[in-house]
MIPA-919112 format. One record per residue (C-alpha): residue in three letters; x, y, z. Coordinates in Angstrom, 1 decimal. Each point is the difference from the previous one (the first is absolute). Last residue first. Example, Ala and Ser with C-alpha at 12.3 -4.5 7.8 and 13.67 -1.06 7.14 Angstrom:
MIPA-919112
  koltor       x       y       z
     SER    13.7    -1.1     7.1
     ALA    -1.4    -3.4     0.7
END
This chain:
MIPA-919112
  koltor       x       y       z
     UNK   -21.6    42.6    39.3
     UNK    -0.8     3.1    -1.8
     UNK     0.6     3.0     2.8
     UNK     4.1     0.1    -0.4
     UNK     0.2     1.3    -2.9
     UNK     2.6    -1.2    -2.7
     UNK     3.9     0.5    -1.4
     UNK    -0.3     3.3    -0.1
     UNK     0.6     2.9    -2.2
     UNK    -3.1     2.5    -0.3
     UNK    -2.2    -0.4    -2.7
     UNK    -0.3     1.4    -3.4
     UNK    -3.5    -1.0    -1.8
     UNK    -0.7    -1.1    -4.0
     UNK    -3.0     0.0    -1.1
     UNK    -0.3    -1.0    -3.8
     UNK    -2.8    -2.3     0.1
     UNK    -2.0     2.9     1.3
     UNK    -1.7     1.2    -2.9
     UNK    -1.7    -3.7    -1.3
     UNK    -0.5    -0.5     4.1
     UNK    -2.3     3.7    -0.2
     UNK    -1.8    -0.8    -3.6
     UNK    -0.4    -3.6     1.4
     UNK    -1.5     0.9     3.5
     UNK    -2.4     2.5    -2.4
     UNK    -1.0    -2.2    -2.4
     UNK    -1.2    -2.7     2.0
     UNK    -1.6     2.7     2.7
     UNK    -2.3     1.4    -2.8
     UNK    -3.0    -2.2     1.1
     UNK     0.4     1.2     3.5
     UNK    -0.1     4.1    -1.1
     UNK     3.2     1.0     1.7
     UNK     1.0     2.5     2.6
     UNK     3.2     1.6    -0.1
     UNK     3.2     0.9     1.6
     UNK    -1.2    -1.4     3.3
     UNK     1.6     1.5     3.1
     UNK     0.4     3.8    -2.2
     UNK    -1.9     1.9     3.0
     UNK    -3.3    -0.4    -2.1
     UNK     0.6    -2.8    -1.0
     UNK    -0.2    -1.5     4.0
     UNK    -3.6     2.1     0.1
     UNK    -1.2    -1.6    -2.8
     UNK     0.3    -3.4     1.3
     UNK    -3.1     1.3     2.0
     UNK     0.2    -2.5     3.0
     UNK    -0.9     2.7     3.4
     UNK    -2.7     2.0    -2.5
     UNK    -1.9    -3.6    -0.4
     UNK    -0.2    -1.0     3.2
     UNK    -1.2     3.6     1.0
     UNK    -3.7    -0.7     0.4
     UNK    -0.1    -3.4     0.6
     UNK     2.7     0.1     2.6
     UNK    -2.0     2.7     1.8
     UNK    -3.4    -1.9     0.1
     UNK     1.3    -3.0     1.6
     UNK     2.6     1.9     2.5
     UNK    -3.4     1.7     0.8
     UNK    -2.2    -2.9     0.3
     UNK     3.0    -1.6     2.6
     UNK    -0.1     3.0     2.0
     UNK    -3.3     0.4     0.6
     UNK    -1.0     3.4     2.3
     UNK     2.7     1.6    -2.1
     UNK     2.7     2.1     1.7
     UNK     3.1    -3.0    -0.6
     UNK    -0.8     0.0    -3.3
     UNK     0.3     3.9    -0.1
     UNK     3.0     0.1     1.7
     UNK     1.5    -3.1    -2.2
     UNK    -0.5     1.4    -3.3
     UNK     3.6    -0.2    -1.2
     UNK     0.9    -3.0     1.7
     UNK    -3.3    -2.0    -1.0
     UNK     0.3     0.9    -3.8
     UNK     3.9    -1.0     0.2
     UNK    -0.7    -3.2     1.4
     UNK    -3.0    -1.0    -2.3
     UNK     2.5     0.7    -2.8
     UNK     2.5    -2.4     1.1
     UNK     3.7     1.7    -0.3
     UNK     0.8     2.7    -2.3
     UNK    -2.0    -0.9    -2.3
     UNK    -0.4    -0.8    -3.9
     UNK    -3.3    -1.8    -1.3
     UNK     0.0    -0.7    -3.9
     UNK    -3.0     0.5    -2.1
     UNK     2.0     2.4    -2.4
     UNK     2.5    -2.6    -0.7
     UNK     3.4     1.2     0.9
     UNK     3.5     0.1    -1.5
     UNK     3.4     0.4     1.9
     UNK     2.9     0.7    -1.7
     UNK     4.2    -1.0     0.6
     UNK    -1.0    -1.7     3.4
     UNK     2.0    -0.7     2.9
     UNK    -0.4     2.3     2.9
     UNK    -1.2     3.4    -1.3
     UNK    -2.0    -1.6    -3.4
     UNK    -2.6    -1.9     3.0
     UNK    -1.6    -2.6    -0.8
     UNK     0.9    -3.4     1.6
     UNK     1.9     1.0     3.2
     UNK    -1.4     3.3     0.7
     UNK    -3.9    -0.6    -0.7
     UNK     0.0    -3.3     1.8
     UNK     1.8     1.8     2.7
     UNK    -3.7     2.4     0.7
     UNK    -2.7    -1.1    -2.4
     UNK     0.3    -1.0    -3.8
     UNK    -3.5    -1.4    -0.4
     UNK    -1.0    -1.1    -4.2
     UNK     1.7     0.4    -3.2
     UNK     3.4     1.9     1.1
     UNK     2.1    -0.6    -2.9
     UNK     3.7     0.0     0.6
     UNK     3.1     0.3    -2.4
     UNK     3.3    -1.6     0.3
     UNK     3.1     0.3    -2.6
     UNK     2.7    -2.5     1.1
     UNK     3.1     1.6     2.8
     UNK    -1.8    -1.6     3.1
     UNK     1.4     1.1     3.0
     UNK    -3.4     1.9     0.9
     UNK    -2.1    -2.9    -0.4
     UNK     1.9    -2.7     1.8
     UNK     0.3     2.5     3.0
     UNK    -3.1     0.2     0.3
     UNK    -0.6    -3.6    -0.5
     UNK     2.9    -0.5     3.2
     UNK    -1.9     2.6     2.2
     UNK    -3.3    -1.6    -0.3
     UNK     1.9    -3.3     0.7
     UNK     1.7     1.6     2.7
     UNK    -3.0     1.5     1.6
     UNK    -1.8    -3.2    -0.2
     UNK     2.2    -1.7     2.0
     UNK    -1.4    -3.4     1.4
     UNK    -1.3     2.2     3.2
     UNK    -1.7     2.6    -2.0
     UNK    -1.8    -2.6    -2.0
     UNK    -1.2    -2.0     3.2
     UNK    -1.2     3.3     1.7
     UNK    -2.0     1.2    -3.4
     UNK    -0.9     2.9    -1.8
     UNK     0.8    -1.3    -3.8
     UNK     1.5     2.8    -2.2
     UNK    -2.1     2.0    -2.2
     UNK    -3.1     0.6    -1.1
     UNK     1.1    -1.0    -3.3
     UNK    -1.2     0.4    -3.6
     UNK     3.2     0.7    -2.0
     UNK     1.3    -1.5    -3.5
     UNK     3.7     0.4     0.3
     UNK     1.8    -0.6    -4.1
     UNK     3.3    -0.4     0.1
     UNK     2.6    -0.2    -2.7
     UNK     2.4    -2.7    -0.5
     UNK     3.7     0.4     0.0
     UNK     1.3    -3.3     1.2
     UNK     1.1     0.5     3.1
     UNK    -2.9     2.6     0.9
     UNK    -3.1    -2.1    -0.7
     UNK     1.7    -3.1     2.2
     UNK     0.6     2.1     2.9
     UNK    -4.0     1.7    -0.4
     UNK    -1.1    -3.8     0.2
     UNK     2.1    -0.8     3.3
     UNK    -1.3     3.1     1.3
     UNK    -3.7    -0.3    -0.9
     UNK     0.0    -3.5     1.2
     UNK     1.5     1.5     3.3
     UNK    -2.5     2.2     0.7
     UNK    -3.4    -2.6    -1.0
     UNK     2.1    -1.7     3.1
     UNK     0.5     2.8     2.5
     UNK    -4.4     0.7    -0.6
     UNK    -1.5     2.3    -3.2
     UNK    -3.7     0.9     1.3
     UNK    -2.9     0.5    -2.7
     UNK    -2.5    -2.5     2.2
     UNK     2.5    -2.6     0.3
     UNK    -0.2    -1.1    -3.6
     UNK    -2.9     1.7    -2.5
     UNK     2.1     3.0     0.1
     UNK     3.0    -1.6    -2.5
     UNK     2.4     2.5     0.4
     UNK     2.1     0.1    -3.9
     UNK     4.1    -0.3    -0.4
     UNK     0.3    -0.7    -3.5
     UNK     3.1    -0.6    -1.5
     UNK     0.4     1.1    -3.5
     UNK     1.0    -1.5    -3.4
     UNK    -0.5     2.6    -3.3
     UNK    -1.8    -1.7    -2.6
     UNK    -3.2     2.5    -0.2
     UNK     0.1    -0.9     3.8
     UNK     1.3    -3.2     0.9
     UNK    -0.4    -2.5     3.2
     UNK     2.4    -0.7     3.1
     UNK    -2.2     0.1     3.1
     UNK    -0.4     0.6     3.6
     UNK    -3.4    -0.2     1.6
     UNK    -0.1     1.4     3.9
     UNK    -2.7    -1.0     2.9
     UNK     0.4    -3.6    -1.6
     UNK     3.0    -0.6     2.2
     UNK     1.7    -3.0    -1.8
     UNK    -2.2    -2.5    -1.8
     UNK     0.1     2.5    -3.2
     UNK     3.8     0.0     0.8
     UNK     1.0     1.6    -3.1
     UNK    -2.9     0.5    -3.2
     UNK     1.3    -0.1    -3.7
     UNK    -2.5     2.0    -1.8
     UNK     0.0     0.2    -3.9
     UNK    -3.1    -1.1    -1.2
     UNK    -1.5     3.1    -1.6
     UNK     3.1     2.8     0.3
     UNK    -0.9     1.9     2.8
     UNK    -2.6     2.7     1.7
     UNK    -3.6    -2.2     0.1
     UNK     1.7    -3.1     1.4
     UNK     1.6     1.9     2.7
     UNK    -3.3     1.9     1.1
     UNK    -1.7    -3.9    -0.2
     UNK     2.5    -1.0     2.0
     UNK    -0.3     2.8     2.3
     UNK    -3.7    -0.7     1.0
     UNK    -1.3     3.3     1.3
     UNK    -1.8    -0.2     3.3
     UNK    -1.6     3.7     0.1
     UNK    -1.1     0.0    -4.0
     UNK     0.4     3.1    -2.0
     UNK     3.3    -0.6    -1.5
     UNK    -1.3    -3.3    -1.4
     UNK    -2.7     2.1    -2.0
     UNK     2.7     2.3    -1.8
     UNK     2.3    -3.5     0.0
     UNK    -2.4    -1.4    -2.6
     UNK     0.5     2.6    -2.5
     UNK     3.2    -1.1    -0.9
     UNK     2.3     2.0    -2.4
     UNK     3.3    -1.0    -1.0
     UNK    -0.6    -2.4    -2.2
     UNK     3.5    -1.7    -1.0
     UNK     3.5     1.3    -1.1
     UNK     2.5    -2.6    -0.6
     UNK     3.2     0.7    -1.0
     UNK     1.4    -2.8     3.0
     UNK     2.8     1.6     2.1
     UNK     2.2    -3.0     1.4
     UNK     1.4     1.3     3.4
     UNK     2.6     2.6     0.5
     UNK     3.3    -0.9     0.1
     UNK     3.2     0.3     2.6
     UNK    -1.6    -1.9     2.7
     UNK     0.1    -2.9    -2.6
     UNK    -1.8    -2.4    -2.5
     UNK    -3.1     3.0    -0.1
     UNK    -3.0    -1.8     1.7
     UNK    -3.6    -0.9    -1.4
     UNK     0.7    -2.2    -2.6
     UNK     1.8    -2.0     3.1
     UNK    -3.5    -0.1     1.6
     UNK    -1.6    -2.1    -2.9
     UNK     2.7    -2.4    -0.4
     UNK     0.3    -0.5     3.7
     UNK    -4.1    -0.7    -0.3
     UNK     0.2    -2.6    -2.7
     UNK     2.5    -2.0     2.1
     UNK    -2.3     0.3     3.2
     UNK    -2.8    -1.4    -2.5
     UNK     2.1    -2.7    -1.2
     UNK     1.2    -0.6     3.4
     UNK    -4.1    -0.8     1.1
     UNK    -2.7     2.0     1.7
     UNK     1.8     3.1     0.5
     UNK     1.3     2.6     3.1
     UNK     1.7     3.1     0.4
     UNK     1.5     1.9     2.7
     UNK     1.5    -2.6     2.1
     UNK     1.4     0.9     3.6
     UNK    -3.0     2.3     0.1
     UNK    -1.6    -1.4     3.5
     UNK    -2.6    -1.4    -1.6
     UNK     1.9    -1.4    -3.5
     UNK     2.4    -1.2     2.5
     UNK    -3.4    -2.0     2.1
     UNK    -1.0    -1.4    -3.1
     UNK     3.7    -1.2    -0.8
     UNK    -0.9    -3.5    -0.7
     UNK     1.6    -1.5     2.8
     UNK    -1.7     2.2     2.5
     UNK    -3.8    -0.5    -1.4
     UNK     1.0    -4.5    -0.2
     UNK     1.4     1.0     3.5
     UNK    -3.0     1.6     1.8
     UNK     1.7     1.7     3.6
     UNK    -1.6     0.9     3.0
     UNK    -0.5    -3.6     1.8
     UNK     3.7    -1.3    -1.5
     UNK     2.2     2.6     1.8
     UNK     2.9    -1.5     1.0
     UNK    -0.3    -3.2    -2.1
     UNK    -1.8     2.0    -2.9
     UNK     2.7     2.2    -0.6
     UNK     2.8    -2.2     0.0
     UNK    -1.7    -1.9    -2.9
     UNK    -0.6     3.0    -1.3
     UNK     3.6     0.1    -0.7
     UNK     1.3     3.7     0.5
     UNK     0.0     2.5    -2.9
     UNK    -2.9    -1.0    -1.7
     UNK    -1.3    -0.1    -3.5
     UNK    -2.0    -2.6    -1.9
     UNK    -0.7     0.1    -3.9
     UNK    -2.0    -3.3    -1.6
     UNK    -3.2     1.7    -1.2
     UNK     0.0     3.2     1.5
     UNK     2.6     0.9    -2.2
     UNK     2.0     3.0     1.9
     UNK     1.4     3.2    -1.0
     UNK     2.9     1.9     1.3
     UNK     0.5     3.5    -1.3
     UNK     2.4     2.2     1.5
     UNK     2.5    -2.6     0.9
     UNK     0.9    -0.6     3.3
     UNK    -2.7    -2.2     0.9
     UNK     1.1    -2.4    -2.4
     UNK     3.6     0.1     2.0
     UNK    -1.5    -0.3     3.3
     UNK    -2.2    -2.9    -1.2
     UNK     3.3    -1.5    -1.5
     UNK     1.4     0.4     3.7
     UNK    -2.4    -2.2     1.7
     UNK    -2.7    -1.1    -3.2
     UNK    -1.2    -0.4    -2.9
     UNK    -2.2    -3.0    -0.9
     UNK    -1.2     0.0    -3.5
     UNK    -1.0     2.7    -3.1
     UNK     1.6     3.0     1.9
     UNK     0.6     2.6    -2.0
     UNK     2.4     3.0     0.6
     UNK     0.4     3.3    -1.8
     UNK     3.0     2.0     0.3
     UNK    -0.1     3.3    -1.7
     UNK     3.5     1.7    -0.6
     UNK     2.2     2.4     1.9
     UNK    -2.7     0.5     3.3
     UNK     0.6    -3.5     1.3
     UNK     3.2    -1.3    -2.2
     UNK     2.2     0.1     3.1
     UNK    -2.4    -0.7     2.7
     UNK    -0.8    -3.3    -2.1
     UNK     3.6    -0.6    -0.4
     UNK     0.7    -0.1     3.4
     UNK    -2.7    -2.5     0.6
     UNK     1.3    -2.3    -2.7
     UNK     3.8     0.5     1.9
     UNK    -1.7    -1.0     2.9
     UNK    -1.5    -3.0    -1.0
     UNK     2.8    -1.6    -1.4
     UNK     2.8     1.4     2.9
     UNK    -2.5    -1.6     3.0
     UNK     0.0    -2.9    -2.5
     UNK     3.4    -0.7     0.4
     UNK    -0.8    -1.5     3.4
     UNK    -1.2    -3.4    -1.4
     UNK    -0.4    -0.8    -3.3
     UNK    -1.6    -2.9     0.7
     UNK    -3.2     2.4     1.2
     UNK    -0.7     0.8    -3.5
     UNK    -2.2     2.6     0.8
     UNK    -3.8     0.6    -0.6
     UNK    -2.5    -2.6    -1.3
     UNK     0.3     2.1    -3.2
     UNK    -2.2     1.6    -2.7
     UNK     0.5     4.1    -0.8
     UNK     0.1     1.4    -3.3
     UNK     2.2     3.0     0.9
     UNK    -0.6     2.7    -3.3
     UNK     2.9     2.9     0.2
     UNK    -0.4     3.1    -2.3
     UNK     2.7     1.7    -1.8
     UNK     2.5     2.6     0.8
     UNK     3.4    -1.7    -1.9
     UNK     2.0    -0.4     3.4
     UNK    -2.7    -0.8     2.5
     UNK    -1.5    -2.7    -2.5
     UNK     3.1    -1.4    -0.8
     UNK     0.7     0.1     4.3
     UNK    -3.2    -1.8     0.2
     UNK     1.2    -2.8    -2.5
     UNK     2.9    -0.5     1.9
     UNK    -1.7    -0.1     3.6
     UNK    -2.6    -2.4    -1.0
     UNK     3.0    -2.0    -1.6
     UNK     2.3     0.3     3.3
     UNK    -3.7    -1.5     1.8
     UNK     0.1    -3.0    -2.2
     UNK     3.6    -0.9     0.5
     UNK    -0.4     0.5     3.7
     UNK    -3.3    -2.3     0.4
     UNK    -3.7     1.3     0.0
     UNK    -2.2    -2.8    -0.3
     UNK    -2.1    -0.3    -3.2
     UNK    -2.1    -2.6     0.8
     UNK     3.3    -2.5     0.1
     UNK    -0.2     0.8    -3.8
     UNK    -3.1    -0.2    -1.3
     UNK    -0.8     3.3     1.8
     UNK     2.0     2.0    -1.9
     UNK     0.1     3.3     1.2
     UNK    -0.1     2.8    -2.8
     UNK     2.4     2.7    -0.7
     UNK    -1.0     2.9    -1.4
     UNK     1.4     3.0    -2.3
     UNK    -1.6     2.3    -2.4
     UNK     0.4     1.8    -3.0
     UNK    -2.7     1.4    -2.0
     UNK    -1.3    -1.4    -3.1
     UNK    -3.9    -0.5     1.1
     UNK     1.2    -2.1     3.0
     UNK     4.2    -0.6    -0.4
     UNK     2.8    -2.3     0.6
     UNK     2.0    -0.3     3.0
     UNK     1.8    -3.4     1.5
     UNK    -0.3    -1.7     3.6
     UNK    -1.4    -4.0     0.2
     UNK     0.2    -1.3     4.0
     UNK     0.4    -2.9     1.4
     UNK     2.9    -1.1    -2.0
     UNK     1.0    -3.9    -0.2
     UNK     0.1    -0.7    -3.7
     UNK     2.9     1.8    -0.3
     UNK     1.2     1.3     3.4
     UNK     0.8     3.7    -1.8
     UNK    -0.6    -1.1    -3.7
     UNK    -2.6     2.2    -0.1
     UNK     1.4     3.6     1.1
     UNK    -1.5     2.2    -2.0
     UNK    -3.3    -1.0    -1.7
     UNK    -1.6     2.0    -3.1
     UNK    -3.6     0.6    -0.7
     UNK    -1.1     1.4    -2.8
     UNK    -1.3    -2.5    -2.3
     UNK    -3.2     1.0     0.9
     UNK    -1.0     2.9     1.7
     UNK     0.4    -0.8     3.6
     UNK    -2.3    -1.2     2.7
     UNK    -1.5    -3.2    -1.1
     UNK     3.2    -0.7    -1.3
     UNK     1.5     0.6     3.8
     UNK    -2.5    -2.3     1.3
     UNK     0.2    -2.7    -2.3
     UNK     3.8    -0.2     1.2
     UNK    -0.9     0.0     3.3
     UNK    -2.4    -3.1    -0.3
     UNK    -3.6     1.1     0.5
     UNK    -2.1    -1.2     2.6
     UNK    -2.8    -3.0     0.3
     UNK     1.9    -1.2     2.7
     UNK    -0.1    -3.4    -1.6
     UNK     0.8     1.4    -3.2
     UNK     2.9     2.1     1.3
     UNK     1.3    -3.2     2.0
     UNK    -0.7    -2.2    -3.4
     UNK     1.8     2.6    -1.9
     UNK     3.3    -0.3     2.1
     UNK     0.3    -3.5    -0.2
     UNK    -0.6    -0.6    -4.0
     UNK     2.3     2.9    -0.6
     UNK     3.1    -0.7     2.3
     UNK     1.2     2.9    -1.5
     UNK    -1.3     1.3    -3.0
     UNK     1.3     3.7    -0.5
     UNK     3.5    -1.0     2.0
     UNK     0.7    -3.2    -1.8
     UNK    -1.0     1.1    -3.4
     UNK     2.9     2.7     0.6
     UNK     1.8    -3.1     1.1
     UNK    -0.5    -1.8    -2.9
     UNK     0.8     3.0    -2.4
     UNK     3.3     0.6     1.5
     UNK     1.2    -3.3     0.1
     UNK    -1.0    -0.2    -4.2
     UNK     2.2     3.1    -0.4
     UNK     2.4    -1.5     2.0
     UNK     0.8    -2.9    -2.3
     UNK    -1.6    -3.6     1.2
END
């Protein structure tokens, strides 16, 4: 046998390994080999593999680039054919390799995630394994998008790493995610804790550990093609602009903007691109909605108060989905969009003890760092802090838009009525009657979103129909902002 023909039977060697074997474990499993997985995912014929002859025919893990809709990307996926896709030295210098590429040339990292966990025969070197993966995840967080999917178990320090990235999606189907063995779990604390939910990542999806979730891998795969033609390659790029210009005038939001419990999906629906909403931690927090979708082609995050949740109140953990969403927006140059009907912050002895002060702090502080154009629509209550922290141009906002129905106080409007007319409250014969028949009577006088335009708080109040249009025309002028700031290396209130 002449090289050549060596070469071509071990390059057969490594793309159909142990074929019979390793297909009846997929088959059984009803999962997709890795290799299936990454041509589901790329354009085809693209794909390239680095480092295959590294343990030839032993590897647990397949890492190359190759490109969705002909841009490049890089991923490694775990092979769970091969001693389920433990993570051993060689397997975790390839990870490392392939993320370095992807560091080097600014492209997108894909981790397609299926392992038992470590290689435990490998002893103490895996302390070095793991936490050279984990330092490369810090290093590419905020240089390049890192989107993880987990398709099988994941867990202890690969949950870590998938949690890492700043999109990590989960198949319901056969995905499971935990950081300590449920196993362990249960036997200390068995009567509080359902294992099937645990193991299959309900309670991350919960608790925003995982952001997104699917049916099946092909769905999940589907979904990281869909939200990586959202997102420029790099920090350094903007995202993918799409010439389309759609209807920009809805007459249905002139009726929604009238209603007291608006619903804000239907408000999103109504003001982007047909179809194109990718919701975050819909099981996390329902109080806030955070979303990817476009707008005549342009991507934005949408930061929106749902009212129908906790009666209009934002609580520590609706705070920190905004914050972790807002962190996301601004690394990789997408423009926000704050949709605001909020009473404001949740007045609770249970929420002030876990901290909401510092979460309130940390989203504020989110907002105001963030570099990306940001514009704010007040379609409903904007009372007291709610009004500051989500609205207002003076602390973080480049415009603020209102709809003419909108409510805008100081604090509660029943408050202010009763402070200001408190002698003459105080002098009626029925108190109550009279706090009745003075909030009816200047309710609407307290609100007037007027009165905030009128001292230059809202730079303008739009027809609801027009409001399309209008957050375009204002994100289409902005895309050029540029802002100086101070040296430093960071702030010290986001933690």
């Amino acid at each position: 046998m002449d090289k050549l023909e060596d070469l071509i039977q071990k390059k057969q060697k490594i793309h159909f390994k142990k074929e019979n074997e390793s297909m009846n474990i997929q088959q059984q499993l009803k999962k997709l080999t890795a290799r299936e997985r990454i041509e589901f995912l790329l354009d085809e014929g693209s794909f390239v593999e680095i480092g295959g002859f590294v343990n030839l025919g032993q590897t647990t893990v397949i890492t190359g680039f190759g490109t969705i809709d002909g841009r490049l990307i890089y991923l490694y996926a775990q092979d769970y054919n091969v001693k389920g896709g433990s993570i051993d030295l060689e397997g975790s210098k390839k990870i490392c390799n392939i993320m370095d590429m992807a560091l080097k040339m600014g492209a997108p990292l894909v981790q397609i995630l299926d392992s038992v966990g470590a290689d435990l025969d490998e002893g103490i070197n895996l302390f070095s394994a793991f936490g050279k993966i984990i330092n490369m995840n810090s290093k590419l967080s905020g240089v390049v998008p890192q989107i993880s999917v987990i398709l099988g178990p994941c867990n202890g320090m690969s949950a870590i790493s998938a949690a890492m990235s700043d999109f990590t999606i989960i198949s319901e189907e056969k995905g499971s995610f935990y950081v300590s063995s449920p196993e362990n779990i249960i036997e200390k604390e068995g009567q509080y804790v359902d294992y099937n939910m645990y193991a299959k990542g309900e309670e991350s999806l919960r608790n925003g550990s995982i952001q997104l979730a699917t049916k099946n891998e092909r769905e999940a795969l589907d979904l990281v093609k869909k939200i990586f033609s959202y997102l420029p390659s790099n920090n350094m790029e903007l995202p993918i602009r799409e010439e389309n210009c759609h209807n920009n005038v809805c007459e249905r939001l002139n009726n929604i903007s009238k209603e007291d419990n608006k619903c804000i999906y239907e408000v999103i629906e109504n003001i982007i691109d047909e179809g194109s909403i990718i919701e975050f931690d819909k099981d996390f927090s329902k109080e806030v909605v955070t979303a990817l979708a476009k707008l005549n082609g342009i991507t934005i995050g949408i930061v929106a108060n749902n009212s129908k949740e906790n009666n209009g109140y934002i609580n520590k953990k609706a705070a920190d989905k905004i914050t972790k969403f807002v962190s996301l927006c601004n690394s990789f140059n997408i423009s926000i969009v704050s949709l605001v009907d909020c009473k404001g912050f949740e007045a609770n002895v249970n929420e002030e003890r876990e901290g909401l002060a510092l979460s309130v702090a940390n989203m504020s502080y989110s907002l105001c760092e963030a570099v990306v154009p940001k514009v704010s629509l007040i379609i409903g209550k904007a009372f007291g802090a709610a009004y500051i922290t989500l609205a207002s141009k003076d602390s973080a906002f480049d415009l603020c838009y209102s709809w003419p129905n909108a409510e805008i106080s100081l604090t509660k409007p029943e408050s202010i009525i009763k402070i200001h007319n408190r002698s003459e409250i105080l002098a009626s014969e029925n108190p109550k009657n009279k706090e009745e028949e003075l909030v009816g009577k200047y309710y609407e006088d307290v609100i007037d979103p007027y009165k905030a335009a009128k001292v230059g708080m809202i730079d303008d109040m739009i027809i609801p129909s027009e409001t399309k249009a209008r957050i375009f025309m204002v994100l289409d002028m902005l895309q050029s902002k540029r802002e100086i700031k101070y040296p430093k290396n960071h702030g010290n209130t986001f933690i």
